[in-house]
C-alpha positions as CSV (number, residue, x, y, z in Angstrom):
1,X,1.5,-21.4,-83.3
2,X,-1.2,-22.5,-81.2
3,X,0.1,-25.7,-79.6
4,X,3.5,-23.5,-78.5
5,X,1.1,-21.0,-76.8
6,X,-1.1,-23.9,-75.3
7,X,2.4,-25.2,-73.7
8,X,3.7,-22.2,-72.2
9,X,1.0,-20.7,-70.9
10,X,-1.3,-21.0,-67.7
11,X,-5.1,-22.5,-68.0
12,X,-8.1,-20.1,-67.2
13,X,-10.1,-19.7,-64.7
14,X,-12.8,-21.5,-66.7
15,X,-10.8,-24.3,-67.5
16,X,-9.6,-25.1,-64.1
17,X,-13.7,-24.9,-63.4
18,X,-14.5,-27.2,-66.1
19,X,-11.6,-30.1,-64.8
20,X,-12.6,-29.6,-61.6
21,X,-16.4,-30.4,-62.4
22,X,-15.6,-33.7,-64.6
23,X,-13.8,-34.8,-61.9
24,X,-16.4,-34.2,-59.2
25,X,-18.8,-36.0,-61.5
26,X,-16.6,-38.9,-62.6
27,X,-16.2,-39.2,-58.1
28,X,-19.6,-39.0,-58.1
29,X,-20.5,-41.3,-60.9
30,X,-18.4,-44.1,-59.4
31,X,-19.7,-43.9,-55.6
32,X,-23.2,-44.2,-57.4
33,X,-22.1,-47.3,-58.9
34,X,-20.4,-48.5,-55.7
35,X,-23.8,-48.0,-53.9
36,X,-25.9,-49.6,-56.8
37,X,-24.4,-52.7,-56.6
38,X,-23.9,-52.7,-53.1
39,X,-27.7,-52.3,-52.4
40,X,-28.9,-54.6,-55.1
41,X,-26.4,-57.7,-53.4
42,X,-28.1,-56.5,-50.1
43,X,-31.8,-57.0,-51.6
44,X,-30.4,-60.0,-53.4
45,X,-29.6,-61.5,-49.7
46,X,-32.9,-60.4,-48.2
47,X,-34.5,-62.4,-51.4
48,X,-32.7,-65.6,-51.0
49,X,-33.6,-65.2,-47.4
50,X,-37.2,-65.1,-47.9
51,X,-37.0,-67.9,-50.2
52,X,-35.6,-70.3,-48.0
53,X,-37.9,-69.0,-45.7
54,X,-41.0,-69.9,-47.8
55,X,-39.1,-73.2,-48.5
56,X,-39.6,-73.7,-45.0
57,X,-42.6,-72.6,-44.1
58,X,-43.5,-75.0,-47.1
59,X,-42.0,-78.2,-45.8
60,X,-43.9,-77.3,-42.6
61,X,-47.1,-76.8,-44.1
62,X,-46.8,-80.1,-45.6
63,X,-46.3,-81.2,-42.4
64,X,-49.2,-80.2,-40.4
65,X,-51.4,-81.8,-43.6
66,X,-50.1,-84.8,-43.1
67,X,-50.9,-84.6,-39.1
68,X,-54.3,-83.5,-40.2
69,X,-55.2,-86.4,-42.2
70,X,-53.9,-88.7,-39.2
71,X,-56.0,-87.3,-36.7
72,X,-59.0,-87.1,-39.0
73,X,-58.5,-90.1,-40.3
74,X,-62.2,-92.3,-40.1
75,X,-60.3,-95.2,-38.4
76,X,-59.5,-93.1,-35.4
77,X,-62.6,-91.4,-34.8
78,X,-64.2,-95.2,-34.8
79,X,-61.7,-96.3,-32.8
80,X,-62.0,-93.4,-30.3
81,X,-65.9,-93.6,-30.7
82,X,-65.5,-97.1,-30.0
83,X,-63.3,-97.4,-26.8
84,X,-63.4,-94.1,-25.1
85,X,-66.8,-92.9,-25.5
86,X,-68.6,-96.3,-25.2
87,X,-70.3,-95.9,-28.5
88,X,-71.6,-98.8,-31.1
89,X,-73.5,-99.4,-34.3
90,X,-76.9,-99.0,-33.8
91,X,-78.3,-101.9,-35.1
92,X,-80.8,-102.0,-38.3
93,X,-84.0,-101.7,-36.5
94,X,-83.1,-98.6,-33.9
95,X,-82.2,-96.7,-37.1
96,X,-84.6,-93.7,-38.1
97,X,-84.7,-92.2,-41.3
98,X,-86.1,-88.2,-41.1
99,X,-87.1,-86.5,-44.0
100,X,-88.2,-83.0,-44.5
């Protein structure tokens, strides 16, 4: 008796209501999920950027080291002592120890 009553007739108010809200939250539920993922594959780019960013800055830093140690390098500064600044060895004797 119930199912032939449930055909015929028209749904309440209430359950109109009730449809109505599911379907608002299932919309809702899937534009969340829409936005989720697209934000996290936006933050995932902005990672992978910095990474090869630091990769970079890395190979760069590695760089400059290695321009470091040739400048400072003890040959040079004798070399540049030696020829452009007129400087020698002072020999045994001219040498003065100081102590404290």
């Amino acid at each position: 008796m119930l199912a032939s009553a449930a055909v015929g007739s028209t749904p309440t108010r209430a359950a109109v209501l009730g449809l109505v809200t599911l379907w608002l939250g299932v919309l809702l539920s899937a534009y969340a999920v829409v936005w989720t993922t697209h934000d996290s594959r936006q933050k995932i780019n902005g990672l992978e950027s910095l990474r090869r960013q630091a990769a970079d800055l890395q190979v760069e830093w590695g760089q400059y080291l290695l321009e470091q140690s040739a400048w400072a390098a003890y040959s040079r500064i004798e070399r540049l002592a030696l020829q452009d600044l007129d400087m020698i060895i002072p020999d045994s004797e001219k040498i003065v120890m100081v102590k404290e």
